[in-house]
C-alpha positions, 0 to 999 in steps of 0.5 A: 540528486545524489552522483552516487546511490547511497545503498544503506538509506535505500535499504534502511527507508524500505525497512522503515515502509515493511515495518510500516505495512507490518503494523497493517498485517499484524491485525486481520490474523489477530482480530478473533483473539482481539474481538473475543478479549475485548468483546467488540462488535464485527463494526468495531472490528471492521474500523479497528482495520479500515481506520488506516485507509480513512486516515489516509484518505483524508491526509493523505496530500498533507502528509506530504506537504509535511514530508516537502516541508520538514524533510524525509526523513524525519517524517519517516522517523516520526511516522515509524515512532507513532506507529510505535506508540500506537501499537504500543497503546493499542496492547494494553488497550480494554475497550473497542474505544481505546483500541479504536483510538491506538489504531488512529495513532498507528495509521498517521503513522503508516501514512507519515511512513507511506508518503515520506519513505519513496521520497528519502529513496528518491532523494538517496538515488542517483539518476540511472539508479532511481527506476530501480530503487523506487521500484524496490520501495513499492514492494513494501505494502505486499512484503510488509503484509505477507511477512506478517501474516505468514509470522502471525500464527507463530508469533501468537501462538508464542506471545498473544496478540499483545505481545505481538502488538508490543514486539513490533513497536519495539522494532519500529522504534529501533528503526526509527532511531536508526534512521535518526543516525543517518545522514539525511539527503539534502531535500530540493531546495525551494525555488518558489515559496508559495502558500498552502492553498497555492501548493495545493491547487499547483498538484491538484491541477497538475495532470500527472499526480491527478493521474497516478493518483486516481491509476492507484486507486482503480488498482488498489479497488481491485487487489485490495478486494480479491485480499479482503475476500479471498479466503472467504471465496476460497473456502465457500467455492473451493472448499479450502480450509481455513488454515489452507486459505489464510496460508494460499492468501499469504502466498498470493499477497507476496506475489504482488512484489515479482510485479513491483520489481518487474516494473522497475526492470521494464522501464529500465528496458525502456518501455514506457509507463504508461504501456506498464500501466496498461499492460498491468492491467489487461493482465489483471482484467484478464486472470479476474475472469479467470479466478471467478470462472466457478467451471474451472478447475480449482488449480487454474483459478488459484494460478489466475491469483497468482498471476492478478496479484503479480501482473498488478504489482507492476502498477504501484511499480510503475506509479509510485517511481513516477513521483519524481517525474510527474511532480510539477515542480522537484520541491513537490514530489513529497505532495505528489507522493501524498496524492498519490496515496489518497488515491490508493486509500480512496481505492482501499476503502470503496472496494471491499463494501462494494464488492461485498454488496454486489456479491449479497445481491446476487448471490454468487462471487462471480458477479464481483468482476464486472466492478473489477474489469470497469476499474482496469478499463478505466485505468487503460483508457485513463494511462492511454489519453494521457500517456505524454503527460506521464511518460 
């Protein structure tokens, strides 16, 4: 661990996870120009977005291992160039196929991002600085994704959709250049060398990634869920137009980065991980009632957005600074970060299909938060029995 924080590697692996997010927001705003060139199917579509998450949720422990083996910061870099190409790829794309197979490149690239970007900070961070800056690293998924949806209708409007596609692989290579030019933290030095099938079961079987691990997943089950659905719940029980629902959506994505940070600010203040854990979601249990309470005025149930997206942001604050410390050994914390977001694809993937099911069979939103209440109980019990191991 460094003696003195090195502020332009934190500041410059934060960029490098926006730009990664940015590549994830770019395409929801861009799907009906996309679908009507290229004449895809709502299928086709759904995967040209959710490629990302099943990527990750397939490679997600390997990118790490990746990150442990070869360093951060060249994985961070690689990751930032894939996403280049890909999004590079993906705008002179003709067929649903083509674009299909662009995006594929793109998510290892985001996931190549995603896992090595906490692990560059946590290396660049001095002890007493480390609560803060890897508190600053979990804001990238929300900033990444607001900053874009809020730039996209101009940035379209302006240049298409492949021009949009174009510019955010030219700023994602000059970022992965710079990150070449920089001096990289010397990793943990390996103490132990051990197969991959070792290392595998060292993390698997270690009760704090597993924990944070499956933390994440129930969190990103239910904030990924009211994102995804949002507007569509907006305009069908609020009567909001769809211009005023994508914008309200930015508003409450960006929300989710107060929480981020508050996270880091409260265990800093001592308070423990496990407690912002749970006191995250309580806070998420409880506005959920309140967003899909139809008898409520319109202004409280967007407040109770509000208050979801910033009370949940404090637990990818809280789990993802916990890497370092959960880590059954300091030449892991790239494979425990890479579990780590497994789980918060595993939680991407299941949640919207499944709150979309039970909102066709019953007809009504509102019967969504009973799936969303079980995945925060389940994190408050989980953080609760556990709560020596993850501190």
């Amino acid at each position: 661990m460094n003696t003195s924080t090195r502020w332009p590697v934190i500041l410059l692996a934060l960029g490098g996870g926006i730009l990664a997010a940015s590549h994830f927001g770019k395409m929801p705003p861009s799907l009906p120009t996309i679908r009507d060139d290229l004449q895809l199917t709502l299928v086709q579509a759904g995967w040209a977005v959710s490629v990302f998450s099943l990527i990750g949720l397939v490679f997600g422990l390997f990118a790490g291992l990746l990150t442990d083996s070869f360093g951060a910061r060249r994985i961070l870099s690689l990751g930032l160039i894939l996403l280049a190409l890909g999004s590079l790829a993906g705008s002179f794309a003709e067929t649903g196929s083509a674009l299909l197979a662009a995006r594929a490149i793109e998510g290892g690239g985001f996931l190549a991002a995603a896992t090595s970007g906490g692990v560059l900070i946590a290396q660049a961070t001095a002890n007493e600085d480390l609560k803060l800056t890897l508190g600053l690293w979990s804001t990238y998924m929300p900033a990444g994704s607001a900053l874009m949806i809020l730039a996209s209708p101009i940035l379209l409007e302006a240049l298409g959709w492949q021009g949009l596609f174009q510019l955010v692989a030219g700023i994602s290579l000059l970022w992965a250049l710079l990150l070449l030019r920089i001096d990289a933290p010397a990793p943990a030095r390996r103490t132990i060398r051990q197969s991959l099938g070792q290392t595998v079961r060292t993390v698997l079987t270690s009760v704090g990634p597993v924990v944070l691990s499956l933390c994440f997943s129930f969190y990103t089950f239910q904030w990924i869920t009211l994102m995804v659905w949002l507007p569509s719940a907006m305009i069908e029980t609020m009567g909001l137009s769809t211009a005023a629902a994508a914008t309200v959506t930015a508003i409450v994505v960006a929300t989710n980065i107060v929480g981020n940070l508050g996270a880091g600010w409260l265990q800093s203040r001592g308070l423990k991980r496990w407690a912002v854990l749970a006191g995250g979601a309580v806070l998420m249990m409880v506005s959920a009632q309140i967003i899909f309470m139809d008898t409520l005025p319109d202004y409280l149930r967007l407040i109770g957005c509000l208050v979801f997206s910033g009370a949940g942001g404090m637990l990818p604050g809280a789990i993802l600074s916990g890497a370092p410390v959960v880590s059954p050994t300091p030449n892991l914390i790239g494979a425990t970060n890479g579990l780590m977001v497994q789980g918060s694809h595993l939680g991407q993937m299941i949640g919207p299909p499944v709150i979309a099911a039970i909102v066709s069979a019953s007809g009504h939103w509102e019967a969504s938060v009973w799936a969303m209440n079980a995945a925060a109980l389940l994190t408050i019990l989980l953080v609760f029995l556990t709560r020596r191991q993850i501190g």
